[in-house]
N, CA, C and O atoms as a DFTB+ gen file, in Angstrom:
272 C
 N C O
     1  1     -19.285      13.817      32.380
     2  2     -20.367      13.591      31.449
     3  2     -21.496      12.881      32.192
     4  3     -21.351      11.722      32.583
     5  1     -22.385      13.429      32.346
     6  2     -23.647      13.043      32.703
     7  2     -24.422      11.884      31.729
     8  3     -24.851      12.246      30.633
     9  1     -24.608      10.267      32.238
    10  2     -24.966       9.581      31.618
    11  2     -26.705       9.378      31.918
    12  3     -27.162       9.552      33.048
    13  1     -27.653       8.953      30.631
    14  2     -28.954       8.341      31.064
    15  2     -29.166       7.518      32.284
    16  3     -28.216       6.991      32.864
    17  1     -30.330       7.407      32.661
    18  2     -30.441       6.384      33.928
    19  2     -29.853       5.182      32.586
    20  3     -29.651       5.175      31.372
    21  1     -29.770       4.267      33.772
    22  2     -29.508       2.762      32.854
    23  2     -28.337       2.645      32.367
    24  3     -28.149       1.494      31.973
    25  1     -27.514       3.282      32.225
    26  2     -26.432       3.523      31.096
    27  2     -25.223       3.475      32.008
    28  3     -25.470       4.207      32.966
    29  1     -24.129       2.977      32.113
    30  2     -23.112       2.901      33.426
    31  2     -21.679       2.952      32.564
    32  3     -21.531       2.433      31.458
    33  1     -21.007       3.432      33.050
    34  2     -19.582       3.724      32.429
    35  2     -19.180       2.121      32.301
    36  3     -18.683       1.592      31.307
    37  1     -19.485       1.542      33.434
    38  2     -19.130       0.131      33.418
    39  2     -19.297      -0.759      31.590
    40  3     -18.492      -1.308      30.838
    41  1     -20.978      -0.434      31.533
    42  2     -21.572      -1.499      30.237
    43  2     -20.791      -0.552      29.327
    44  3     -20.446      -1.153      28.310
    45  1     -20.339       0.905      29.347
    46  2     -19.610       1.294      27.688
    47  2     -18.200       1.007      28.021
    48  3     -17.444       1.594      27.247
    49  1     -17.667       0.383      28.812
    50  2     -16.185       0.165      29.084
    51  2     -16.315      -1.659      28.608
    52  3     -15.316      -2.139      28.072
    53  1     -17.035      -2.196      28.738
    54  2     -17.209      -3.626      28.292
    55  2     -17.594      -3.948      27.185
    56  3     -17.325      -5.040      26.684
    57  1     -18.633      -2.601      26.341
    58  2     -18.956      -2.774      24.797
    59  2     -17.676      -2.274      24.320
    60  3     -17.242      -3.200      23.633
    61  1     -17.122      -1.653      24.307
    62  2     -15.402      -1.096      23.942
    63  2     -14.962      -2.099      23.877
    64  3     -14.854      -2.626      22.769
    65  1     -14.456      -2.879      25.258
    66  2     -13.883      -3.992      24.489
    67  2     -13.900      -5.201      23.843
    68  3     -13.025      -6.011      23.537
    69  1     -15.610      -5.121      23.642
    70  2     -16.076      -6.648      22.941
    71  2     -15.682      -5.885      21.505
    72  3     -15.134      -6.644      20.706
    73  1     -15.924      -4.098      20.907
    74  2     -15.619      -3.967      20.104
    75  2     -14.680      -3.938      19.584
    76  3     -14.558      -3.924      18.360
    77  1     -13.666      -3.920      20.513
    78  2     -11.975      -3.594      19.921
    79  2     -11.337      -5.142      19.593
    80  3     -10.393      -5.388      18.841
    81  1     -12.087      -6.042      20.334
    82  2     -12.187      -7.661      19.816
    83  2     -12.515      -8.107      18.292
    84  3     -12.144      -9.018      17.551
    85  1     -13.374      -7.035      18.201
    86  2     -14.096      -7.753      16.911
    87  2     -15.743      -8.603      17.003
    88  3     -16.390      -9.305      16.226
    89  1     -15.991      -7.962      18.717
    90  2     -17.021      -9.340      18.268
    91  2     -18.171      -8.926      18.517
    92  3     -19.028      -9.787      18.718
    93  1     -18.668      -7.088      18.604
    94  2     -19.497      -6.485      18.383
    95  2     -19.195      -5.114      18.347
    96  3     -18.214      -4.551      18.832
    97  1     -20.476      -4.459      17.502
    98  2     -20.184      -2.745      17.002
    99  2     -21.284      -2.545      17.858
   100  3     -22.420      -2.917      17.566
   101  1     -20.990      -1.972      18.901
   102  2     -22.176      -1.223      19.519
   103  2     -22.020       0.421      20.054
   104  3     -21.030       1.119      20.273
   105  1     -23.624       0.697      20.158
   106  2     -23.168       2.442      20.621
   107  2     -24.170       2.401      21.349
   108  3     -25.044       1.547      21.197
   109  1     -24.215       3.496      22.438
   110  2     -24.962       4.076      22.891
   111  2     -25.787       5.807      22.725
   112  3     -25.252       6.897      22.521
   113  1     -27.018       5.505      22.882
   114  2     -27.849       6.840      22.914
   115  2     -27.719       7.596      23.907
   116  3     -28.208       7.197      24.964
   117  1     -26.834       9.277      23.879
   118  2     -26.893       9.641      25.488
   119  2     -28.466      10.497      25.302
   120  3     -28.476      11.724      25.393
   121  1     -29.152      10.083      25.162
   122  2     -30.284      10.574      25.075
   123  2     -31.333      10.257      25.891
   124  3     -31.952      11.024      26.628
   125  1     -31.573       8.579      25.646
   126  2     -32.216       7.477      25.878
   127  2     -32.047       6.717      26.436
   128  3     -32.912       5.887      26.714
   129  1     -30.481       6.668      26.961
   130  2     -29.831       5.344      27.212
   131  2     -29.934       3.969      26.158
   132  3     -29.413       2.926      26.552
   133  1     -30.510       3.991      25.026
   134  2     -30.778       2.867      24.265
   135  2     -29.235       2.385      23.264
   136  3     -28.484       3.239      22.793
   137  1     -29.061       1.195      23.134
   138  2     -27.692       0.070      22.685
   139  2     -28.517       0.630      21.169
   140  3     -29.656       0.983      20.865
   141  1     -27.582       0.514      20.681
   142  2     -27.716       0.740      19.167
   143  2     -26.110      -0.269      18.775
   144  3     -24.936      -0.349      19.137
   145  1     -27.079      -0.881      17.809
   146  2     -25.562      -2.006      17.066
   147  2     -25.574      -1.734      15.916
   148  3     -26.397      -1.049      15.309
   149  1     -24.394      -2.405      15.426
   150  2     -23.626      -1.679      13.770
   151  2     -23.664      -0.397      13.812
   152  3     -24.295       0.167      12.918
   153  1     -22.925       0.511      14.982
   154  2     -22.464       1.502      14.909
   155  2     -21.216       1.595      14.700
   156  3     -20.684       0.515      14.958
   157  1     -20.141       2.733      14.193
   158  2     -18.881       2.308      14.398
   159  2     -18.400       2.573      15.466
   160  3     -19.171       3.139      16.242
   161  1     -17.143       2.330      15.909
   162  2     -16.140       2.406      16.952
   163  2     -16.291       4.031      17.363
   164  3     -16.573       4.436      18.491
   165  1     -16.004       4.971      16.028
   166  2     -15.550       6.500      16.493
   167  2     -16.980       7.628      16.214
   168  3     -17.012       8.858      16.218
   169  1     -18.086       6.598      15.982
   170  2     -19.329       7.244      15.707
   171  2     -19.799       8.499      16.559
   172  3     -19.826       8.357      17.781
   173  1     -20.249       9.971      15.893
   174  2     -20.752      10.204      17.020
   175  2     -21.939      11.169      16.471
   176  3     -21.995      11.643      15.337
   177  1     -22.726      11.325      17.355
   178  2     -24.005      12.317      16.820
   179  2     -24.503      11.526      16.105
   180  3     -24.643      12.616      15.552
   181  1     -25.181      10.303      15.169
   182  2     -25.554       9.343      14.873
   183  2     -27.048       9.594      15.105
   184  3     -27.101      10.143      16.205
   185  1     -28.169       9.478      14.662
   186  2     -29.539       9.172      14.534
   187  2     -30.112       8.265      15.493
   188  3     -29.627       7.207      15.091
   189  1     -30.784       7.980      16.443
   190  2     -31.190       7.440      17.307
   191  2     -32.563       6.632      17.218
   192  3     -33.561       7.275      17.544
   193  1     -32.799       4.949      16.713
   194  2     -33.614       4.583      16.577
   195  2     -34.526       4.708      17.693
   196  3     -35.715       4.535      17.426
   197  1     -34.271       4.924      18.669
   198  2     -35.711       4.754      19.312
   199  2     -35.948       6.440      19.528
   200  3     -36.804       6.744      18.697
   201  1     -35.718       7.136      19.966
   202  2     -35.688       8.275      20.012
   203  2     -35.925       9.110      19.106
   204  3     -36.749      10.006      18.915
   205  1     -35.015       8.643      18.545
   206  2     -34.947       9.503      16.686
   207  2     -34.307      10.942      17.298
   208  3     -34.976      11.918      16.957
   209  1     -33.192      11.238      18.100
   210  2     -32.114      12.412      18.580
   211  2     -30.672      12.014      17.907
   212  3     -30.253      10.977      17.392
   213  1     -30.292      12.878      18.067
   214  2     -28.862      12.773      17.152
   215  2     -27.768      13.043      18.119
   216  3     -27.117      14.082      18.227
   217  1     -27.609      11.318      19.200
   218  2     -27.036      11.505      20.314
   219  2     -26.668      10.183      20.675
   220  3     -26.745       9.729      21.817
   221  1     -26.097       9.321      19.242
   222  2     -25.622       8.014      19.415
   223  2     -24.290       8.181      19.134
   224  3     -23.858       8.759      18.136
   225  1     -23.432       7.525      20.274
   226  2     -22.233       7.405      20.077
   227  2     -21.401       6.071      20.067
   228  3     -22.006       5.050      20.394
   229  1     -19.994       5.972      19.702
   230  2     -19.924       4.510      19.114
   231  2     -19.249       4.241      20.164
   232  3     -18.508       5.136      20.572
   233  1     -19.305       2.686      21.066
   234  2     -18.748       2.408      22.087
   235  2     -17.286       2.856      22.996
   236  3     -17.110       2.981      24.208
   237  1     -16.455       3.009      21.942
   238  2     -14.961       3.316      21.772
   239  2     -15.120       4.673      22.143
   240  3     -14.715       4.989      23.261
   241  1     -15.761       5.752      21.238
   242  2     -15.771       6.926      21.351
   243  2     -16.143       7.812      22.754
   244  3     -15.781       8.938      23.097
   245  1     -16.908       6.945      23.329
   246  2     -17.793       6.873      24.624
   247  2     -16.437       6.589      25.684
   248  3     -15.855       7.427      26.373
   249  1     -16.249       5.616      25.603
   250  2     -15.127       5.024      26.655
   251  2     -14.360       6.148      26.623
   252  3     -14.726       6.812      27.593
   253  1     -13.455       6.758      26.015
   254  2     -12.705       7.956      25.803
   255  2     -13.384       9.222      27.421
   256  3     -12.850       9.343      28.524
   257  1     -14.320       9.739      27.034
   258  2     -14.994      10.477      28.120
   259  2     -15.504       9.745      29.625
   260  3     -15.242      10.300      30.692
   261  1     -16.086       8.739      29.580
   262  2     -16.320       8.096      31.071
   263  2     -15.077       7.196      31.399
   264  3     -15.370       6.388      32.281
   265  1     -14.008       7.102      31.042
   266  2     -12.599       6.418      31.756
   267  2     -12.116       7.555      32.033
   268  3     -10.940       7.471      32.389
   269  1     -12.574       8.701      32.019
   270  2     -11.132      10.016      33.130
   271  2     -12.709      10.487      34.400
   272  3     -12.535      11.264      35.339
């Protein structure tokens, strides 16, 4: 999976697990590269505030594809 500049398997492997903590909902835009919060965990295709593309996915869901 081809990620935005800016965007690193690393920062969606670390929002995963602040989310699986409990101690934030975040997603990313593969669009934009832009953090989008109060997304859910298994979100995907999601509306894209800065962009406005339908290419936000929820941290968790993300981790799944850039950990293989």
């Amino acid at each position: 999976m081809k990620l935005p500049a800016g965007l690193t398997a690393k920062k969606i492997l670390a929002a995963a697990k602040r989310s699986q903590q409990g101690m934030d909902s975040l997603g990313f835009c593969l669009a934009c590269g832009a953090k989008a919060e109060g997304v859910e965990p298994d979100a995907r295709k999601c509306e894209c505030e800065m962009c406005g593309q339908a290419k936000v996915y929820g941290a968790e869901e993300l981790a799944i594809y850039v950990a293989f």
